[in-house]
C-alpha positions as CSV (number, residue, x, y, z in Angstrom):
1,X,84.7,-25.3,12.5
2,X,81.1,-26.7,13.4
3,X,79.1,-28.3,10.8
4,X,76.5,-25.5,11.3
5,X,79.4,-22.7,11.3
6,X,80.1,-23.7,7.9
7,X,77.0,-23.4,6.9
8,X,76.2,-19.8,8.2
9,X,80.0,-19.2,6.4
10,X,78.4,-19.9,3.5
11,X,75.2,-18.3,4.0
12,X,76.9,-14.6,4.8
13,X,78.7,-14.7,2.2
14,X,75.4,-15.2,-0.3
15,X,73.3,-12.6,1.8
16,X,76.7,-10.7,0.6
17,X,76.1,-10.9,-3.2
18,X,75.0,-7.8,-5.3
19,X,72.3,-9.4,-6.9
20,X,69.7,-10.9,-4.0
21,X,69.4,-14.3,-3.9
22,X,67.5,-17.1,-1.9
23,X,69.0,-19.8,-0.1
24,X,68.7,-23.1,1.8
25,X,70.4,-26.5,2.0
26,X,70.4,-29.9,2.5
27,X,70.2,-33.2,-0.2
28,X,69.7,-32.1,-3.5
29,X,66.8,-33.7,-3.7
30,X,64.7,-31.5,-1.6
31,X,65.7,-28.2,-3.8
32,X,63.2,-30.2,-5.9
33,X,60.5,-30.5,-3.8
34,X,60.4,-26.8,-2.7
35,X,57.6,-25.1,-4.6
36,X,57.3,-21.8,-5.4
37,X,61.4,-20.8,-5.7
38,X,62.3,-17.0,-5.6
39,X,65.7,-16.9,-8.2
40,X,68.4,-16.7,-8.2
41,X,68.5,-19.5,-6.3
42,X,71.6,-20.9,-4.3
43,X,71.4,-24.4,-3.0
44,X,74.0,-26.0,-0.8
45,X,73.9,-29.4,-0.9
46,X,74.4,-31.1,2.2
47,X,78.3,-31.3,3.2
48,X,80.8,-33.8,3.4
49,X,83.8,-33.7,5.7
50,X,86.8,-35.6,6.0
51,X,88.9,-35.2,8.7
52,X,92.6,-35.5,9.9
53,X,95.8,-35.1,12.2
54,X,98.5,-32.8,11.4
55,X,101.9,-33.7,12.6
56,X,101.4,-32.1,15.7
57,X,98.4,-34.0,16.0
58,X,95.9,-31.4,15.6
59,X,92.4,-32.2,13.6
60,X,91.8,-30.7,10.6
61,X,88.7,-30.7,8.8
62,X,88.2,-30.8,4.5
63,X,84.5,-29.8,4.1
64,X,83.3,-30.4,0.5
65,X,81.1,-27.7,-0.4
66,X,78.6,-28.0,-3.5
67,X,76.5,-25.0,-4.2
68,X,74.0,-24.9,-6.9
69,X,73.2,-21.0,-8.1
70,X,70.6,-21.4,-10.3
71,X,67.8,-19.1,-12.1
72,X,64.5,-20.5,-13.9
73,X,64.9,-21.5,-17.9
74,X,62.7,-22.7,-20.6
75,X,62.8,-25.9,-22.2
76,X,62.8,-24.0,-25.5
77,X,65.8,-21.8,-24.8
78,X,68.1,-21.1,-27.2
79,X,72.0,-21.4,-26.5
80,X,71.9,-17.6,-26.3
81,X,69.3,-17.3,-23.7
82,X,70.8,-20.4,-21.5
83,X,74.6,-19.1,-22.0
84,X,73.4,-15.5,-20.9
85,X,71.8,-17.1,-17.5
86,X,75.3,-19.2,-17.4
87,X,77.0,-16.1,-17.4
88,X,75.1,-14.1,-14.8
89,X,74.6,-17.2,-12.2
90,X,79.2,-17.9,-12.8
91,X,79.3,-13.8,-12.1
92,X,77.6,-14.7,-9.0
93,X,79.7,-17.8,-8.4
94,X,82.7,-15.7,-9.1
95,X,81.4,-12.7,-6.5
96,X,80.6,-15.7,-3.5
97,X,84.3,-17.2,-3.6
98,X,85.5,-13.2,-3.4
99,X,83.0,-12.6,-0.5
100,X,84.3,-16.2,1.1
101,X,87.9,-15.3,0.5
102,X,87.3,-12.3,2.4
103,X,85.6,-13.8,5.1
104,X,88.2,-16.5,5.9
105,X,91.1,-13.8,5.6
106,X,90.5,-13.1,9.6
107,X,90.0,-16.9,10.6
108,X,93.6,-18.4,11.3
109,X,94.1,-21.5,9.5
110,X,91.3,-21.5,7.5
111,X,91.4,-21.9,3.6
112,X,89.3,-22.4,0.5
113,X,91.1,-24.5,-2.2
114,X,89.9,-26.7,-5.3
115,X,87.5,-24.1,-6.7
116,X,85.5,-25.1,-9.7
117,X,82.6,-23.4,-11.5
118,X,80.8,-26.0,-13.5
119,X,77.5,-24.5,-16.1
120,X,74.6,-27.3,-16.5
121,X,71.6,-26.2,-18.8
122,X,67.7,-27.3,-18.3
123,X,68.5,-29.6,-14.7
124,X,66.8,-29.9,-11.6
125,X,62.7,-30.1,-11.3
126,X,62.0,-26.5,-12.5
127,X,63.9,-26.5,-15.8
128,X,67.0,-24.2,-14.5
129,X,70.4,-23.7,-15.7
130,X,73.2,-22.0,-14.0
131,X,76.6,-23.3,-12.2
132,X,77.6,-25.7,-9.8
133,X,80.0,-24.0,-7.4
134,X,82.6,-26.5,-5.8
135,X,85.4,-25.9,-3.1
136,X,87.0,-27.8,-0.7
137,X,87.4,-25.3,3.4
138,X,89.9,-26.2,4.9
139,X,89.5,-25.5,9.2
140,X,90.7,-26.6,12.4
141,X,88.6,-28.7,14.1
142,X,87.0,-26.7,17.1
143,X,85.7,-29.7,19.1
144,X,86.7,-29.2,22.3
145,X,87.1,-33.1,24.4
146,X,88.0,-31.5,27.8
């Protein structure tokens, strides 16, 4: 997979999710410099590869996904209003790794491993809370050197 195939993976699968939310990506740093944010938010942070031969000397690309889904908090929040936004941005983690799974079910080769949903409360420039969705896809390399 392409760089920007991986990126419109992840994309469908958000435009996928039962509750609407808005996306982009790129450093993290510019999800802070966006103004006026429609939430839920998700944010994938720009993506890492590494790559490798098989035995039968076939690449094979590890792309290191990192996505933010977020909604807007309040500094004063009590842990019952931030664990309630916790819970309703991991439901949405929890539906984008079912959509994804789905997804990659008809690509041959392809896999999602090393999941992990992890909460934060008050980050980021707007004050919001929710999880950071990590997984590792697993693809062939499609570059064709002909």
């Amino acid at each position: 997979m392409k760089r920007r195939e991986v990126k419109a993976f992840i994309e469908s699968g958000i435009k996928a999710l039962s509750e609407t939310a808005a996306f982009n990506t790129g450093k993290l740093d510019e999800f802070n410099r966006q103004p006026d944010k429609r939430y839920p938010f998700c944010w994938l942070d720009s993506i890492g590869v590494k790559s490798e031969l098989t035995v039968n000397y076939m690449p094979v690309d590890d792309w290191e996904i990192s996505i933010y889904i977020v909604k807007q908090d309040a500094l004063g929040s009590a842990p019952e209003e931030y664990e309630e936004i916790i819970d309703q941005c991991d439901e949405l983690a929890q539906q984008l790794i079912y959509q994804l799974n789905n997804q990659i079910s008809g690509y041959k080769l392809a896999t999602l491993k090393g999941i992990t949903r992890t909460p934060f409360v008050k980050k980021l420039a707007d004050c919001t809370t929710g999880v950071n969705l990590t997984l590792t896809l697993t693809a062939p390399d499609t570059t064709n050197n002909c």
